[in-house]
N, C-alpha and C positions, 0 to 999 in steps of 0.2 A: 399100825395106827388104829385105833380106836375111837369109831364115830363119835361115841359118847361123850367122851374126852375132851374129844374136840371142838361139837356143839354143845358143850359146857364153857370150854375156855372162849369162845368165840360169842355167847352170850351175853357177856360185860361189857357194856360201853368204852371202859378204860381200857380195858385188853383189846379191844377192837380197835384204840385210838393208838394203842402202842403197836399195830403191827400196819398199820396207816403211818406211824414215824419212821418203819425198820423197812418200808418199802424202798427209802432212798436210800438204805446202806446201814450199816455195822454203828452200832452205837451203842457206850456203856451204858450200864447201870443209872450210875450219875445224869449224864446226856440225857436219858430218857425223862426220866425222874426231875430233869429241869422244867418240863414239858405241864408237870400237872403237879396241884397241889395239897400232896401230899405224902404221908413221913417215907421215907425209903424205905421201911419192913412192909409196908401196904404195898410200894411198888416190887419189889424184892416177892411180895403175895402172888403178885400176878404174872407176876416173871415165870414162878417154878407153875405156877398153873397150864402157862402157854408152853412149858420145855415138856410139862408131862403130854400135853397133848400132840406133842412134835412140832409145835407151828413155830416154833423159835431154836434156833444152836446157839451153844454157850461155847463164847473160846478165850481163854485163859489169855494174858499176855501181861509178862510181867507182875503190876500189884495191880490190875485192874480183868475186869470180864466185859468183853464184848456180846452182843448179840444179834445173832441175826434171822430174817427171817427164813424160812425152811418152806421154798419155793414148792416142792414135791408135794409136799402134803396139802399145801392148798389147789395146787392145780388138782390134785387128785378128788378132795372137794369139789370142787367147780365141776370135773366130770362128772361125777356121782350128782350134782344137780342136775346139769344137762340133761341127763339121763331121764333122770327121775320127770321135768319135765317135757319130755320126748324131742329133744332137740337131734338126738345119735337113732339111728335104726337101728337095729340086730337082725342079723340072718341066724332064723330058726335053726337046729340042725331036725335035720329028716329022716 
């Protein structure tokens, strides 16, 4: 994963709103895109945005794609805040 990526795709208010909908579970294309208004190639935009950054899995089933969110990489996030503001210690090595 790739910080950049990520604090790019997590940037967008909408991309930030669609992983606040994929927190409750697996939901298509469609589903999501019920959510906000606007065309399906704009949401379909932010879709491949969040898959490049890892924050979402695409899964095929039948004639439709599900998505969900990609728990790992955000908790991984979250640690890397943590961090960054000193909530974890580190033992130096010596």
């Amino acid at each position: 994963m790739g910080f950049a990526e990520t604090f790019k795709a997590l940037s967008d208010p909408v991309r930030r709103d669609i992983l606040v909908l994929l927190k409750r579970g697996r939901l298509s294309a469609g589903e999501i895109g019920s959510h906000f208004d606007m065309t399906g190639a704009t949401i379909s935009y932010h879709l491949n945005i969040l898959k490049k950054a890892e924050l979402v899995f695409e899964n095929r089933e039948k004639n439709f794609i599900y998505y969900e969110l990609n728990t790992s990489v955000v908790e991984e996030v979250m640690l890397w805040l943590a961090e960054l503001k000193g909530e974890k210690e580190y033992v130096e090595d010596k």
